[in-house]
C-alpha positions in Angstrom: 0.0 0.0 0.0 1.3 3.5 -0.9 1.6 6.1 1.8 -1.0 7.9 -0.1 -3.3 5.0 -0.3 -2.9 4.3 3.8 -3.5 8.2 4.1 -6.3 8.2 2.6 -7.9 5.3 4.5 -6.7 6.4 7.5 -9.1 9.6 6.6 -12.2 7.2 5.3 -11.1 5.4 8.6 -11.4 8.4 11.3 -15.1 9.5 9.6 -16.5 5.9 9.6 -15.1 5.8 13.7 -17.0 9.1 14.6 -20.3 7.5 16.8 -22.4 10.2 14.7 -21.9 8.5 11.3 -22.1 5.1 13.1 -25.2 6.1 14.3 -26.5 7.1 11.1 -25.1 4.2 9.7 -26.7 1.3 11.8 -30.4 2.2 10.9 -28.8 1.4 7.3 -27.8 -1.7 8.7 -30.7 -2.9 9.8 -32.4 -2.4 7.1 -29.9 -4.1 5.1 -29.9 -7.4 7.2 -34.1 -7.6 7.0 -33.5 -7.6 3.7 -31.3 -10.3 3.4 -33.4 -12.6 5.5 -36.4 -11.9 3.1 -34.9 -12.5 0.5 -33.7 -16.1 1.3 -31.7 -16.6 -2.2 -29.7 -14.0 -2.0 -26.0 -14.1 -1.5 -25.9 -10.5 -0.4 -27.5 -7.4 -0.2 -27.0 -3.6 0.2 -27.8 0.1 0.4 -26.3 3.1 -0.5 -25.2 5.4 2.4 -25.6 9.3 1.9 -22.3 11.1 1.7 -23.8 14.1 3.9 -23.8 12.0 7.1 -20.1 12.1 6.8 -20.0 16.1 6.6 -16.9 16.9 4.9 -14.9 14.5 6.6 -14.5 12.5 2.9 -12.0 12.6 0.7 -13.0 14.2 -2.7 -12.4 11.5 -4.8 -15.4 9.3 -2.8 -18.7 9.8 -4.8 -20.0 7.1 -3.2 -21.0 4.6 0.0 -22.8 1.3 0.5 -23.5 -0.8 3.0 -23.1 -4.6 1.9 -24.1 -7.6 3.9 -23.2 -10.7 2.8 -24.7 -14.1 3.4 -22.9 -16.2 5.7 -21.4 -19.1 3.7 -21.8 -16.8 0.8 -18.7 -16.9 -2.1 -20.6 -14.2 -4.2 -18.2 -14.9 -7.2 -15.7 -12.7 -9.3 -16.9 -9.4 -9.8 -14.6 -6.1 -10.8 -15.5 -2.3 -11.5 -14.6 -0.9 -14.6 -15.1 2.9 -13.6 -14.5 2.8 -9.9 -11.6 2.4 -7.1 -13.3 0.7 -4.2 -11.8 0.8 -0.8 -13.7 -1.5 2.0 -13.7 -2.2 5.4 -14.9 -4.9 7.7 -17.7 -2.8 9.6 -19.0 -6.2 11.1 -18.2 -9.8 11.4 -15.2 -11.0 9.2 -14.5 -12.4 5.6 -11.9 -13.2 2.9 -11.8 -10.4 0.2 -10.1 -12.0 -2.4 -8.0 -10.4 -5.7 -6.5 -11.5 -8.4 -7.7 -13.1 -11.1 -10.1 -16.3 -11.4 -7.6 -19.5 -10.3 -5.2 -17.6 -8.7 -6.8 -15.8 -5.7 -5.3 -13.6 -3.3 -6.9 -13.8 0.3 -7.2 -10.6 1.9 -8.5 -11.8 5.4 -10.7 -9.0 7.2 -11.9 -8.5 10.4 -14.7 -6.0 11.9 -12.7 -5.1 15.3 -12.3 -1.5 15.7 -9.0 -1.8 17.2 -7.1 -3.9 14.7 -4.7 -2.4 12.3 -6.1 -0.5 9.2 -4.4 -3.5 7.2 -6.6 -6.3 8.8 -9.9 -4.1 8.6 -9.2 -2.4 5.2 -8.5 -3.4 1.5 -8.4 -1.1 -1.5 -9.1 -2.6 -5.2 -8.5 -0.1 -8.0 -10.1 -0.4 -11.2 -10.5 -2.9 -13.3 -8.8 -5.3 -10.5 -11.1 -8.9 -9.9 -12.3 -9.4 -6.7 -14.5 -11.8 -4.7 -15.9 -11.7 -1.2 -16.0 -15.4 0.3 -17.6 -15.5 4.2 -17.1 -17.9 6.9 -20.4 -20.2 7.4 -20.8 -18.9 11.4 -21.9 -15.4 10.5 -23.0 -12.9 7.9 -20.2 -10.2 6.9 -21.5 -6.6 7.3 -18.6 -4.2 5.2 -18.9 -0.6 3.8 -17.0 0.1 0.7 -16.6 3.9 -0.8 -16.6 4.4 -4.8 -15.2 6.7 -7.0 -18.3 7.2 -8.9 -21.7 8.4 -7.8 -23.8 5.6 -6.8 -26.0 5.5 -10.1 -22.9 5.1 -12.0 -20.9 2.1 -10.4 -20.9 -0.5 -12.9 -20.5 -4.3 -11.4 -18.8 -6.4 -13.9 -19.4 -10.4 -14.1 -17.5 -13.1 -15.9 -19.9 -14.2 -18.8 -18.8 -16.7 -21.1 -22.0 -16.3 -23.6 -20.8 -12.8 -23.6 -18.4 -12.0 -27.5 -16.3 -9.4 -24.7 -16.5 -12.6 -21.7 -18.4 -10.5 -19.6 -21.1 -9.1 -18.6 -22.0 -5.5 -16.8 -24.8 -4.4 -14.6 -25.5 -1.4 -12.2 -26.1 -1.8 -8.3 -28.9 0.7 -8.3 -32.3 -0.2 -10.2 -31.1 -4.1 -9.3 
């Protein structure tokens, strides 16, 4: 990790710690989670977060926030973002964020305890780079991750072998 990169976590970092956002955050959360037990199928599901409950404590490159949660069990498959950096942290629970490319995986173990290191509670995948959340079967993963792009614009990209380009693109909002 550059020392630009870990500064700039270390920013997203301090803002997601204040117990202002956190509170604004968990009713998110909960929301979030009843969702996922409706929807029994699901490996995972999420919200965006509104930037203005983080005041101007953001970066200016972050256009946007979600809250994920993700199914324990759940290997949601290789996914990338062609038009956004993500950067992610273990809010709740823990999982293996893995990078690379399909075959030859890179874990990225991640754990939701305040007090850890940035390293074991953080990962940042720039553009265009594969990744693929996989969670332990004792407990759903609850993560926010922060985008480059607005939330109407991040693109999720899928492996698709019917596809003529191999894969095959979707948006998270209006899914």
């Amino acid at each position: 990790m550059t020392p630009e990169e870990r500064s700039l976590l270390e920013l997203i970092d301090a803002a997601l710690r204040s117990e202002n956002v956190r509170e604004q955050i968990r009713p998110i959360m909960k929301r979030v989670r009843a969702e996922l037990a409706r929807k029994k199928e699901a490996l995972m599901t999420w919200e965006p977060v509104p930037l203005n409950i983080f005041g101007t404590a953001l970066p200016r490159e972050i256009r946007s926030a979600w809250v994920f949660v993700l199914r324990a069990g759940a290997d949601t498959g290789a996914e990338r973002h062609p038009n956004s950096h993500q950067r992610m942290m273990s809010f709740e629970g823990e999982g293996d964020l893995q990078t690379g490319e399909p075959g030859s995986w890179q874990s990225h173990l991640l754990i939701g305890d305040r007090e850890a290191p940035l390293e074991r509670r953080w990962i940042s995948i720039p553009r265009n780079i594969w990744h693929r959340p996989v969670v332990g079967a004792d407990a759903d993963w609850t993560v926010v991750s922060f985008h480059t792009v607005a939330a109407e614009e991040l693109i999720e990209e899928r492996p698709d072998t019917r596809s003529k380009d191999g894969t095959k693109q979707m948006k998270y909002m209006g899914r």
